[in-house]
Each structure stands twice: as C-alpha cells, then as structure tokens.
C-alpha positions in Angstrom: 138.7 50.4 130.4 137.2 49.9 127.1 135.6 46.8 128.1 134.5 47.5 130.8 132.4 50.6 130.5 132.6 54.3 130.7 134.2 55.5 134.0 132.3 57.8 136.7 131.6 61.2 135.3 130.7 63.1 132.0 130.9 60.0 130.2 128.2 57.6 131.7 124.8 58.0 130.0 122.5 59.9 132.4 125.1 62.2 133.6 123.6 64.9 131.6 119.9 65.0 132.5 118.3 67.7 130.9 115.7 66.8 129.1 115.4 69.9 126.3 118.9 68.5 124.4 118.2 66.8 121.7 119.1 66.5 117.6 115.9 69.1 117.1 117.5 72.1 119.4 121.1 71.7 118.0 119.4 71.5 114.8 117.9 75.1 115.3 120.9 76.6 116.7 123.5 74.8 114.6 121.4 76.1 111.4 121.7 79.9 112.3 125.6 79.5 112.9 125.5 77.7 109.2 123.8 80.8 107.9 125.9 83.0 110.8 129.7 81.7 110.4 130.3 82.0 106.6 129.2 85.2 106.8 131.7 85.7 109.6 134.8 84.1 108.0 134.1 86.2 104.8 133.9 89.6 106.2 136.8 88.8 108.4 139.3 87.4 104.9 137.6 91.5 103.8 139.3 93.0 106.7 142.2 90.9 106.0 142.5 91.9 102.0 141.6 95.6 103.3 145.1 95.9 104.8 147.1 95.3 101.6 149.2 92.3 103.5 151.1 91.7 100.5 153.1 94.9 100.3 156.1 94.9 101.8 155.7 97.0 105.3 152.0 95.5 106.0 152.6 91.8 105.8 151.9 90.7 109.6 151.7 87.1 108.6 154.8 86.5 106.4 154.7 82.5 106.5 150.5 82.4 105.1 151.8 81.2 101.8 148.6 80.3 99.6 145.8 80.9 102.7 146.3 84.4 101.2 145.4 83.2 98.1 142.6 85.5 97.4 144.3 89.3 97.8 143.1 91.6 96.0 144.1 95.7 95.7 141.4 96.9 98.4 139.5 99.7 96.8 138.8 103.2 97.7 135.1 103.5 96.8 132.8 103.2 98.2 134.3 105.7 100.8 132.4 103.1 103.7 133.3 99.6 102.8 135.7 99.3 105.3 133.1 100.7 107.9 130.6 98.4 106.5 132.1 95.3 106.5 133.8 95.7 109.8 130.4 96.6 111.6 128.9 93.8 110.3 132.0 91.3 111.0 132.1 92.6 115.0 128.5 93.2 115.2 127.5 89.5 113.8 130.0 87.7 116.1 128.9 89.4 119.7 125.3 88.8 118.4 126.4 84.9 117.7 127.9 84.6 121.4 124.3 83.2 122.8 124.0 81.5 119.9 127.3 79.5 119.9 127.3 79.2 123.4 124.2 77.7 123.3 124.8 75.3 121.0 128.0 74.0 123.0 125.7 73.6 125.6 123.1 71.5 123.7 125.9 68.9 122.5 128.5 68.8 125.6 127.7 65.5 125.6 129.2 63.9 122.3 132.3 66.0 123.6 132.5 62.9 126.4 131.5 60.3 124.0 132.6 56.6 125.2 134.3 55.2 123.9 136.5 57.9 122.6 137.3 56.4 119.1 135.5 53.4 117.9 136.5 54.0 113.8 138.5 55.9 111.5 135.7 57.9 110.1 134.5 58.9 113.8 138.3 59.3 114.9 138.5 62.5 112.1 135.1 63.9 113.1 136.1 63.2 116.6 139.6 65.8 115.5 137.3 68.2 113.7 135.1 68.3 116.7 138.2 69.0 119.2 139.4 71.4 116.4 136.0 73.0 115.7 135.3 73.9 119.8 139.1 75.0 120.3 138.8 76.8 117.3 135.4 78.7 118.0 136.1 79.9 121.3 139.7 81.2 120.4 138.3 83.2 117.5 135.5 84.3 119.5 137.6 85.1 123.1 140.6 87.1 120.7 137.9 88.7 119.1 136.3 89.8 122.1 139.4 91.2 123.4 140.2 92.3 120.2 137.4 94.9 120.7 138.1 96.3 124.1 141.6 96.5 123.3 142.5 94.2 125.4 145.6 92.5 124.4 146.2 90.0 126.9 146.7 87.2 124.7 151.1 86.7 123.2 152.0 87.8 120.0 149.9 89.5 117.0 145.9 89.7 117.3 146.4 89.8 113.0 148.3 86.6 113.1 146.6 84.9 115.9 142.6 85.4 114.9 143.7 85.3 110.6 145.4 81.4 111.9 142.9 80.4 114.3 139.9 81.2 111.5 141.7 78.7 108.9 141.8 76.4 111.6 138.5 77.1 112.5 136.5 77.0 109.4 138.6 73.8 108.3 137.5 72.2 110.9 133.6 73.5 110.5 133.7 72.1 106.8 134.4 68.8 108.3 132.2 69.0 110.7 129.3 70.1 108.9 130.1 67.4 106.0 129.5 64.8 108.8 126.2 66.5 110.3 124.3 68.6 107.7 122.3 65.1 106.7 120.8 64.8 110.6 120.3 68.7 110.6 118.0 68.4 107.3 115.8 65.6 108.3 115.8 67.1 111.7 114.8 70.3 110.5 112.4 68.7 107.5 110.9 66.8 110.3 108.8 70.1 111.8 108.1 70.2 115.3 109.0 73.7 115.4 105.1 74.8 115.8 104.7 72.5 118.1 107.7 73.0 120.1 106.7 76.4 120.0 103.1 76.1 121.8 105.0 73.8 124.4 105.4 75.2 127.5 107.8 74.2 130.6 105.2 71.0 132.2 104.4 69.5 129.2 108.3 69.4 128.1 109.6 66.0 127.5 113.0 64.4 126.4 112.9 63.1 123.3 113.4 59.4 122.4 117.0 57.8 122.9 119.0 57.9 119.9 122.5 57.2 118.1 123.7 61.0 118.6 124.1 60.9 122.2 122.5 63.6 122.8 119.3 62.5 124.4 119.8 61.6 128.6 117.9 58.3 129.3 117.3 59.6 132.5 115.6 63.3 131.9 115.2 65.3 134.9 112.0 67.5 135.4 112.3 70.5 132.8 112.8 73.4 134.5 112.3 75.7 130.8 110.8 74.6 127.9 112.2 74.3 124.4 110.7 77.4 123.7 111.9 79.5 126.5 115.2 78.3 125.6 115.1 79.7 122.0 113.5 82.8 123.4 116.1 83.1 125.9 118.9 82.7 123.4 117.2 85.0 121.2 116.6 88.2 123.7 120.6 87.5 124.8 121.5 88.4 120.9 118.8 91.2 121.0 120.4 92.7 123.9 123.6 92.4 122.5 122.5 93.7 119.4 121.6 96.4 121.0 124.2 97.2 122.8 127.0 96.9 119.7 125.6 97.6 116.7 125.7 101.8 117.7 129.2 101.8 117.6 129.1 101.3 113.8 125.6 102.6 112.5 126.6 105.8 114.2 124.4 109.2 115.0 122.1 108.9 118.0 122.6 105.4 118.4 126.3 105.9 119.5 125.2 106.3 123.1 123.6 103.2 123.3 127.3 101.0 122.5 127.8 100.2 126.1 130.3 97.4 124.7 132.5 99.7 122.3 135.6 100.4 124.5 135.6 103.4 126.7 138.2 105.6 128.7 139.3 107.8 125.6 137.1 110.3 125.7 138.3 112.9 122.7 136.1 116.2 124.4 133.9 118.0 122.7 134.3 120.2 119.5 135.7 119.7 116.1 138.4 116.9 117.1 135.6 115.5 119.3 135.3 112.3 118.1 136.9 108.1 118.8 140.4 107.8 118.9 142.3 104.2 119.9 145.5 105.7 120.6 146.5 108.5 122.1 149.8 111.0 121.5 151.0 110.1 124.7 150.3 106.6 124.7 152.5 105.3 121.9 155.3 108.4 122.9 155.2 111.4 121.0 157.2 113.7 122.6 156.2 117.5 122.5 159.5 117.8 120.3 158.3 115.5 117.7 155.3 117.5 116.5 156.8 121.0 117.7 158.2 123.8 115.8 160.6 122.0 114.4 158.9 119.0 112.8 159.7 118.4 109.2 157.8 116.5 106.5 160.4 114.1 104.4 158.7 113.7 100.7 160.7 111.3 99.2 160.6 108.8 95.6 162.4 108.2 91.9 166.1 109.8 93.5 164.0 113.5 94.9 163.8 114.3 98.1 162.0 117.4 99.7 161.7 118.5 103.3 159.0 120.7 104.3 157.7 122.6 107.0 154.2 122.8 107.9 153.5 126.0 106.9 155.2 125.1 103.3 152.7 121.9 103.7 150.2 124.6 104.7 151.0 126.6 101.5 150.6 123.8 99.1 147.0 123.4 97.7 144.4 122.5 100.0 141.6 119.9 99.5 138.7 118.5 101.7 137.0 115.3 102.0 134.1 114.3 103.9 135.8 110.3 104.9 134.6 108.2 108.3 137.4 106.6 110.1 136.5 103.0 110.9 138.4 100.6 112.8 139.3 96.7 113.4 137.3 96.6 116.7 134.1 97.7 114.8 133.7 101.5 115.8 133.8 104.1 113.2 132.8 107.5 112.6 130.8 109.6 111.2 132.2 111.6 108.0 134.6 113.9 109.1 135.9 116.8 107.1 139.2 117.0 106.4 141.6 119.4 104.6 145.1 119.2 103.4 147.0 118.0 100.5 146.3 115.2 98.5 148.4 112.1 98.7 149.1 112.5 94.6 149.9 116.1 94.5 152.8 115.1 97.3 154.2 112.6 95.3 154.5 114.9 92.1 157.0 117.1 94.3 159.3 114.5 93.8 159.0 113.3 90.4 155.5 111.8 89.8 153.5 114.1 88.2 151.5 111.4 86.5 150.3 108.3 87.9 151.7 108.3 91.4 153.0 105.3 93.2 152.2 103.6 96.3 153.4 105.5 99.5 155.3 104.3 102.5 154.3 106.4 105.3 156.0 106.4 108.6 155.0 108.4 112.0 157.0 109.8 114.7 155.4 107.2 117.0 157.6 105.8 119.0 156.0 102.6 120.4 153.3 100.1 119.6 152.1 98.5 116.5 151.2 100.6 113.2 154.0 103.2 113.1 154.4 102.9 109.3 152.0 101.8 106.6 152.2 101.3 102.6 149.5 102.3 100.5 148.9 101.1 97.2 148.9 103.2 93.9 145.2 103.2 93.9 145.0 105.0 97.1 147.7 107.5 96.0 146.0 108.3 93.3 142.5 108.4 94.8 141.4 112.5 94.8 140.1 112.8 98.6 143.3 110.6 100.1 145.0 113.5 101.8 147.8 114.2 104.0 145.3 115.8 106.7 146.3 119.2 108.3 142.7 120.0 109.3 139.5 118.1 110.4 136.1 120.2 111.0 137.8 123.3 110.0 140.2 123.0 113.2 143.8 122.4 113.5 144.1 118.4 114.1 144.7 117.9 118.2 148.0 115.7 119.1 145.6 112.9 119.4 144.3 113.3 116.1 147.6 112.9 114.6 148.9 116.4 115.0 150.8 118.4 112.6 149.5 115.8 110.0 147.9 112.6 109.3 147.2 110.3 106.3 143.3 110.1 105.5 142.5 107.9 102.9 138.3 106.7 101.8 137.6 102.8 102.9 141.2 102.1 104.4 141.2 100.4 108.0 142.0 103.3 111.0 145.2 102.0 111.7 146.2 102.8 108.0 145.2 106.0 108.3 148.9 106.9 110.0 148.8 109.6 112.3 152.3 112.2 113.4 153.4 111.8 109.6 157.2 112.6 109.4 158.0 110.7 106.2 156.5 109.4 102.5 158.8 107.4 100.4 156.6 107.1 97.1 157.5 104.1 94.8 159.2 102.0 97.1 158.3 100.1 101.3 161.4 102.2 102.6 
C-alpha cells in the first residue's frame, strides 16, 4: 500500500479543496491558543491546588504522585481568588471553542497524512498530534459538561479533566517544539494587511508546500480569509457574551444563557445559585429537624450542641461570594454565625486552631465531607453559617448550618453540617 499510493479518501492530495487552508491561517489561530492554552492549563492546576488534594479526605486523585508537584496551602485572601480564577479558567475555554475548532478544521489534513510514518522524528510528532487532538477535545467536551452539570462521562470529572490536561499539555509541548519555527516565519512573513483587504473573489490558495496543508486542486472560495477570522472572532464574541455574566456578576447575570439552569433559588435573602439541592443529595426532614445536633470534636473533647446552643455562641458576619468549579459565583453574601476558630477552642484549641474535617448529613453524591486546612480555621470570617442576608439559611442553602469560608471552591463550602473533627481527616 505504501508503494503504491495513498488509497481513495481523506488521504489523496485534492481531497480537501478549500482553498483558504494554509500555514498563514493555522498560523493565526494556532498563535492565540499559544497565548490561550497556558493560560488555561494554569488556572485549571489553581483550581486544583484550591481544593487542598493533599489532605487526607480531599485527595480525589490518590495515584498523581509528582504531577501534584506544585501544591501549595490555598489561601484565604483575597476573599475572590477562587472566583477569579475560576471565571477566567471556564470563561477562557468556551471563548477558545471557535478558536480550537477552527484550527482542527484548518489542519484536518496532516491528520490523514500518507504515508502515515515515514521517520522516527515524524512517527513522535505524528503520537503527539493523535495525543494533542484526543487530548483537546476530551478536556474541552468534560469541561463543557462539567459546566451544565452534566455528568455523562464514567468515573470522577476531578480525576478525568486533572489526567486528560497532563496528557494534553504534554502532548502540546511536543507539538509546539515541532511547529513554533513555521509559525514564526509564517507570522514574520506579514500578509495579515493584506489578507485582511482581501475579499471572497480575489481569494486564492496559496502555493503547494511540505505541510500538506495546501489542496493542489483549490475549489472556488466561497469566504475569504478574512471572513473566516471574522467569523471565528464574532463566535468567541458571542460566547463571550453569553458566559462571562455568570462570573462578573450584577446586571450582567441575566445575560449567562450558558450557566446551567433549572435551580431557581426564588427570590429574597436565600435568593441566590445553588448546584445542589436538599432533596437532591437526600436530606431527610429528620436530618435538619428539631433534633439535629452539632458534633465538635478534636485533642480527646467532644461537645454536642444544639442549634440554639450554636445560636447562643458568639456571632460574626462576613460579606464572602460563593464560587463554583463550573464558573458561576456570587455576589458577596452576608453571613452570620460562629467562626470556624472559636468552634475549635470548645474542644481544646484556644490557640492556633487546626484544620477541620467537616462532614454533612448528605446522604448521596460527591462532597459530603471536606478538610480544611489550619489557615482557613484560623481565618476570622470562616464561619460555621447560621444566617445569610439576615435570614435563617433555607434547606437548600445548607440549613441548620453550613461552612463558609473566603476563596474556598463551593463544594468546600459543606452544607447540613452535623460534625467537625479539628486536628485530625476523621
């Protein structure tokens, strides 16, 4: 088969005819994913780190050995770094979607190459290309998903997307080791002027060359190089558009048509985004009735409260967003209740709390326990929330109380607290 020529199909020269691919257009769209991914794969290791996966109780990807090289203790100020980096991670990679799709488009013909492997050197880009296009569309697909809470894909969306980006952006080093000398000259070359005052007629494929991704036999453009930028470009505007209110918040929530819907919290003081309702993961009216109790426990004490002993403990408020995984978040809410450290000095530590293991009366689903590190103990506006907005918290709000702690992902932020274990996971 090698001898004798490509077979019929994707791999026979010609078989892609449009005339607009080229090294110049990838060029263009593969420099703003250079600029576009890093930034990606660093604020999504930031929501990683955020969730302190090396305490005991938060680890969702035991076997990651050294890729979790770089954990650090997450801090609690500023109040919105969770919020920030998590707006910018989901809003960045819906706005890349045109983009990367775009580019796929512009080389689908290297991925039919014939013959498939004609060295060693293009055998491994050949790999990293395979891995770099599996890798891409799984991170972007999960992530996707990930956002309308859609979990149709098996096992762990933690474990899944934190794998598939090391597999990704190995594969994107590679790859961009192999290309970034053609994308400079490309780019150094100019032609984006002229490109630019080109319209549709006078749109020509370029001259046949050793990428493959010129088609000797060019059908009559349809678009011009420049509608295809500026049609690319509106796609990420209108997504843009239609994301980014989910995180920046105020007026501009009503415009996130693509933040997940169908949890509508009402009006009022507990009006505002919830992922999970009370009923949902099973809390029973029982479980946050009359007689639910509050187990404090750490260093050999142990004290059971109700809530109105909660409720008679010193108050506190803090103005802290809540800010979630998929992107959302919140404005600052105003909670009340009692702080994290004052808890933890009912049973022994009076000075310089521990972390907490909290656990929740929720009965199914992920995130029904968390551990907090000592720094979020210890952090004045972490509270064990009884109020929010000078109301009683609603079941869905996590109902008779709830851990709020400043720049800690939502999930963290347990709600239908029944126990904290300070100084130990359990």
């Amino acid at each position: 088969m090698l001898l004798v020529g490509p077979p019929a199909g994707p791999s026979r020269p010609g078989f892609w005819r449009s005339p607009l691919r080229g090294p110049w257009l990838t060029s263009v769209f593969g420099a703003v994913l250079l600029v576009g991914i890093p930034v990606l794969f660093v604020t999504g290791l930031l929501s990683y780190a955020a969730y302190n996966p090396d305490l005991a109780g938060n680890d969702q990807t035991p076997d990651r050995r050294w890729l979790g090289f770089y954990l650090f203790a997450w801090p609690t100020d500023p109040s919105w770094l969770y919020r920030l980096n998590q707006g910018v991670h989901v809003t960045l990679g819906i706005v890349l979607i045109p983009v990367l799709l775009a580019k796929l488009w512009s080389v689908i013909p290297r991925l039919f190459a014939w013959p498939p492997v004609r060295s060693l050197s293009q055998a491994l880009e050949r790999l990293s290309l395979l891995l770099l296009v599996g890798g891409v569309l799984f991170e972007f697909a999960t992530g996707v998903l990930n956002i309308q809470l859609d979990y149709i894909f098996p096992g762990s969306f933690y474990v899944l997307h934190f794998y598939g980006a090391w597999v990704f952006i190995g594969a994107f080093v590679v790859h961009i080791a192999f290309r970034i000398p053609l994308v400079i000259r490309t780019l150094r070359s100019g032609g984006l002027r002229d490109e630019l005052r080109t319209p549709a007629g006078s749109t020509q494929a370029t001259f046949v060359d050793a990428t493959g991704l010129v088609t000797p036999n060019p059908a009559p453009p349809t678009l011009s190089r420049r509608g295809a930028l500026g049609m690319v470009g509106a796609g990420s505007l209108v997504l843009l558009a239609v994301t980014a209110g989910q995180s920046i918040g105020g007026s501009l929530r009503a415009t996130a048509w693509l933040a997940p819907h169908g949890q509508d919290p009402g009006p009022g003081p507990n009006g505002f985004q919830i992922n999970k309702t009370a009923a949902g993961v099973g809390i029973r009216a029982r479980d946050i009735g009359p007689a639910w109790r509050l187990v404090v426990r750490g260093g050999g004490h142990e004290r059971i409260l109700t809530r109105d002993q909660v409720l008679a403990l010193r108050q506190h408020s803090a103005a802290l967003p809540i800010a979630c995984v998929e992107g959302w978040s919140t404005d600052d809410q105003e909670w009340s209740g009692v702080r994290l450290a004052d808890l933890a000095a009912l049973v022994g530590f009076a000075d310089r709390a521990p972390g907490v293991f909290v656990e929740s009366a929720q009965r199914s689903g992920a995130f029904r326990s968390a551990m907090l590190r000592d720094n979020q103990v210890r952090d004045a506006r972490s509270l064990l929330a009884l109020r929010v907005n000078g109301s009683v918290l609603s079941p869905d709000h996590g109902y008779p109380a709830r851990v709020i702690v400043p720049a800690n992902p939502g999930v963290h932020n347990t709600k239908w607290v029944t126990r904290l274990t300070f100084g130990e996971s359990a």
